[in-house]
C-alpha positions as CSV (number, residue, x, y, z in Angstrom):
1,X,-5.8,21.0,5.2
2,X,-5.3,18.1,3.4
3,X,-7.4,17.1,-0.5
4,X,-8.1,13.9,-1.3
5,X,-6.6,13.0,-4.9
6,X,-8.7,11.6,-7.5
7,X,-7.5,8.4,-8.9
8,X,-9.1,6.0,-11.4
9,X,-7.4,3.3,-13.4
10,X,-7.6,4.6,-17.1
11,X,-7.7,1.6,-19.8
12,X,-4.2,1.7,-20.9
13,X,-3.3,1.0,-17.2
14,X,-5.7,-1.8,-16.6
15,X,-4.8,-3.2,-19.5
16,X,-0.9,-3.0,-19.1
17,X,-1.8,-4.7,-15.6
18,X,-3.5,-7.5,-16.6
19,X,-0.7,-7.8,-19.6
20,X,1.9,-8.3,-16.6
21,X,-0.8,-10.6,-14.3
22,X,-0.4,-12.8,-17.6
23,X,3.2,-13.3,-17.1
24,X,2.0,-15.7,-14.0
25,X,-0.4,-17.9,-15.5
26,X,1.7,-20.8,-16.0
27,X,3.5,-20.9,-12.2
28,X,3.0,-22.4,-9.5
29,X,-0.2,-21.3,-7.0
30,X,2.4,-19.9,-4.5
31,X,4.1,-17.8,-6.5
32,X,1.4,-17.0,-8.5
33,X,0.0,-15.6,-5.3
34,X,3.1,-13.8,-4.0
35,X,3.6,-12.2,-7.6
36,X,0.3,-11.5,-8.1
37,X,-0.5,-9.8,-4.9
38,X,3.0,-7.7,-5.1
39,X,2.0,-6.4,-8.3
40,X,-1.9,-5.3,-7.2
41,X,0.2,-3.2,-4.2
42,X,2.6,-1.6,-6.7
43,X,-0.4,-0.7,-8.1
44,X,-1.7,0.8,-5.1
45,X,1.9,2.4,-4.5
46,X,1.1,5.6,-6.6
47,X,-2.0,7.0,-5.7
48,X,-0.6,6.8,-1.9
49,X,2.7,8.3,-3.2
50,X,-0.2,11.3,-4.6
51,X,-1.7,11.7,-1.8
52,X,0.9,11.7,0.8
53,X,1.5,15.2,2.8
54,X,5.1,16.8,1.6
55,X,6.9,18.2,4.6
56,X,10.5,20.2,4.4
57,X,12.5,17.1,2.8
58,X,9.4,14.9,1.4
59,X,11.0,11.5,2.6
60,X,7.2,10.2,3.9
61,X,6.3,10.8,0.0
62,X,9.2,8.9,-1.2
63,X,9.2,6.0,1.6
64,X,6.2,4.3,0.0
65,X,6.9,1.3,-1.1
66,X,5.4,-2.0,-2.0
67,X,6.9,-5.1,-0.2
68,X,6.0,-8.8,0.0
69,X,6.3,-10.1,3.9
70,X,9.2,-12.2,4.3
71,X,8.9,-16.1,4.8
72,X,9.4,-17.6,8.3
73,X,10.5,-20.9,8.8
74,X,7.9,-21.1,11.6
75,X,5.1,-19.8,9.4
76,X,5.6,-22.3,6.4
77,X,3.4,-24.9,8.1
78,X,0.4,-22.3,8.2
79,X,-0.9,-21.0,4.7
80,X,0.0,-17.2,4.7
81,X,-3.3,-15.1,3.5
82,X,-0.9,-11.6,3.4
83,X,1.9,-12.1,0.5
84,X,2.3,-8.2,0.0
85,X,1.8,-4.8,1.6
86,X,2.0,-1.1,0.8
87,X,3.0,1.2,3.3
88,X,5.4,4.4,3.6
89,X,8.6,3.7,5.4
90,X,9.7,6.8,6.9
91,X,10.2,6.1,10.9
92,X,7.6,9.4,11.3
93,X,5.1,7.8,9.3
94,X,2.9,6.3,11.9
95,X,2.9,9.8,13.9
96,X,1.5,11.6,10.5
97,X,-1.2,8.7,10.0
98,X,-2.3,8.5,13.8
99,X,-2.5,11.7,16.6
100,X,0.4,11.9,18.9
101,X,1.5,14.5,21.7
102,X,3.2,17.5,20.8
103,X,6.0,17.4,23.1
104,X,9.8,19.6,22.9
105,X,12.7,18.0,22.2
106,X,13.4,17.1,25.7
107,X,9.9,14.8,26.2
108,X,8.0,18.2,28.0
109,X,4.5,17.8,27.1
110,X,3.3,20.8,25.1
111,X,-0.2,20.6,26.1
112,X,-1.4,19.5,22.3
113,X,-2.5,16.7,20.4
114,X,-1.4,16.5,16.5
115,X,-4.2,16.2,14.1
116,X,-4.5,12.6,12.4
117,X,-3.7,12.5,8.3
118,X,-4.9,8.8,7.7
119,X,-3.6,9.2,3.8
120,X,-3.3,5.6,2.8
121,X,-7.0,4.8,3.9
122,X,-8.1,7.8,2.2
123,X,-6.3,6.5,-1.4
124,X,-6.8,3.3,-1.7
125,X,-10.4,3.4,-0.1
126,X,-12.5,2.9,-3.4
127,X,-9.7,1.4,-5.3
128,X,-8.8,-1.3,-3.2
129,X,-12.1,-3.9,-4.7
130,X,-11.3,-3.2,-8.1
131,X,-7.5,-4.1,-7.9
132,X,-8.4,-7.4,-5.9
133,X,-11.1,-8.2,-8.9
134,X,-8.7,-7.9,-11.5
135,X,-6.3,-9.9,-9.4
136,X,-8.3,-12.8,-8.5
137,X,-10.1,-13.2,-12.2
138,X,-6.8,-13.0,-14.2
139,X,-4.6,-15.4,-12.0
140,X,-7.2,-17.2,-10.1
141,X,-10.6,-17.6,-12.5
142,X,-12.6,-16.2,-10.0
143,X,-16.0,-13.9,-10.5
C-alpha cells in the first residue's frame, strides 16, 4: 500500500528559489536555460526522494537525482527543449515504476505480475506547473 505525500512550497522556499533563479539574470539565454531548468528539478528532487518506496537497503530512495542531459555534438545544430531531468537511478527503478513478471532467479516464470508504484508521477503531479511558472517569470519575463 503505498500514500501519497503531501507537498507544498512554503514561502521561505519559494522565496530562497527565486533568490538562487536571480543569480542567472545577467547570463547568457543558454545557460540561463540549463541553470534554470536544473534548479526547478532539484526542486522537484525532494518530494520524489518523500515519496519513494523504502525496500531492505533504500538505494531507489537515495538514487534520485537531478541531472542536466549531456550536450551532443550532433544535437548542437538543433535547439534542445529538455536541459534537465529528475529521475531515481537505481538499475531496479524502472521495474518498481512499471509491472514486470515475477520470475526466480533462473528466468522461470512464476505465474505473477508485480503491481506498478508510478511514484514520480504521483509527486510531482500538481507541483510540476507551479515550478515551471516561477521558472519562466523569474528568468524569462513570462506570464
Amino acid at each position: 500500500m503505498t500514500t501519497r505525500v503531501e507537498w507544498s512550497l512554503s514561502s521561505r522556499q519559494e522565496t530562497a528559489f527565486r533568490k538562487r533563479l536571480e543569480r542567472y539574470q545577467g547570463l547568457p539565454l543558454e545557460q540561463r536555460y540549463r541553470k534554470g531548468t536544473l534548479a526547478a528539478a532539484q526542486m522537484l528532487a525532494r518530494p520524489i526522494r518523500a515519496d519513494s518506496p523504502v525496500g531492505k537497503t533504500g538505494n531507489l530512495k537515495r538514487s534520485v537525482r537531478a541531472s542536466n542531459y549531456r550536450r551532443r555534438a550532433a544535437a548542437s545544430q538543433h535547439y534542445n527543449i529538455l536541459a534537465a531531468y529528475v529521475t531515481p537511478r537505481a538499475p531496479h527503478a524502472h521495474l518498481v515504476i512499471r509491472a514486470h513478471r515475477e520470475v526466480s532467479h533462473t528466468g522461470k516464470f512464476l505465474g505473477g505480475f508485480s503491481t506498478p508504484n508510478p511514484f514520480v508521477d504521483r509527486a510531482i503531479a500538481g507541483h510540476l506547473g507551479e515550478i515551471v511558472h516561477i521558472v519562466s517569470t523569474e528568468l524569462f519575463g513570462g506570464a
